[in-house]
Each structure stands twice: as structure tokens, then as C-alpha cells.
C-alpha positions in Angstrom: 125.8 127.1 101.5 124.4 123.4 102.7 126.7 121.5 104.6 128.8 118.5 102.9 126.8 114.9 102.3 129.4 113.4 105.2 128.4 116.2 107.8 124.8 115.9 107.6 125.0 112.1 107.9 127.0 112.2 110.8 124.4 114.9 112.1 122.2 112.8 111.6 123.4 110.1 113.7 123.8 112.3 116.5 120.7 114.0 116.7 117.9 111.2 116.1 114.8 112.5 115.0 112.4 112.0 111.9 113.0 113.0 108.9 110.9 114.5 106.2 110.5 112.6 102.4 112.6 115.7 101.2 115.0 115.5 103.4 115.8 111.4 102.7 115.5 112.4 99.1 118.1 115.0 99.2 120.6 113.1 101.4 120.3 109.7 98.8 120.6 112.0 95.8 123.7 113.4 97.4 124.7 109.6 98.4 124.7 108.8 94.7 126.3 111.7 93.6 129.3 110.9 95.9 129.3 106.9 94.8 129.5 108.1 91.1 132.3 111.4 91.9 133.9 108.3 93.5 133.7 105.5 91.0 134.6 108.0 88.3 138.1 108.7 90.3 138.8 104.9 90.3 137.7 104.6 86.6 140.2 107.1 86.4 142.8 105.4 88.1 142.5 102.2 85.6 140.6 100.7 88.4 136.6 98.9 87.3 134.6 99.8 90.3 132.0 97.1 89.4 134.2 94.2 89.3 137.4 94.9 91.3 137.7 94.7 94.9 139.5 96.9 97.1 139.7 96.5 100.9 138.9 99.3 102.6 143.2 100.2 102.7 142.9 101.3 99.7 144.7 97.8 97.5 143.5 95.6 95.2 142.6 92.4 96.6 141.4 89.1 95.3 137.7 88.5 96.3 137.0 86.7 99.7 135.4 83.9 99.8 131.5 84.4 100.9 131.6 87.9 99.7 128.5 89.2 98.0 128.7 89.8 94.4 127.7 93.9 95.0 
């Protein structure tokens, strides 16, 4: 069984080396699936990943000022 996304990223810090065009494919596809398992849970919640912003404990916040629209 392959090793959760989070695992072989921190791996991958660890243990610098090169990595093949497979391997970078694999671990964005993986990425992406994550972001959308994620944005589907705050969709689920009642929350608009795409226009709300919530600071990284977990509450809705109003927007700073300076942040980048993404």
C-alpha cells in the first residue's frame, strides 16, 4: 500500500534527492486530490473555500489587509 500524500512529502524533505517526472506527477495529483477531499469538507460545513478566509486555527476571519486574492 503507498504511503499517505503527508508522509511522502515530509520524506521528501528529509531525504533530498532528485526526483523523477513520475514521481512529481504523482505527489501533485495526490496534492490536488487532498485540496479538493478538503474543500469538499468545508463546502460541507456551509463554509465557500474560494471566498472565505480561515486562519490557520480553524475560524472565520475577515480578510487581512495585503492578503493575496488566492
Amino acid at each position: 500500500m503507498e504511503r499517505p500524500i503527508e508522509e511522502r512529502l515530509n520524506a521528501a524533505m528529509e531525504e533530498p534527492r532528485d526526483f523523477s517526472m513520475r514521481e512529481i506527477s504523482e505527489i501533485s495529483r495526490d496534492a490536488m486530490e487532498e485540496i479538493d477531499r478538503l474543500k469538499g469538507l468545508l463546502n460541507a460545513h456551509g463554509i465557500n473555500p474560494m471566498s472565505e478566509y480561515i486562519c490557520k486555527c480553524g475560524l472565520r476571519r475577515s480578510v487581512p489587509a495585503g492578503t493575496p486574492p488566492f
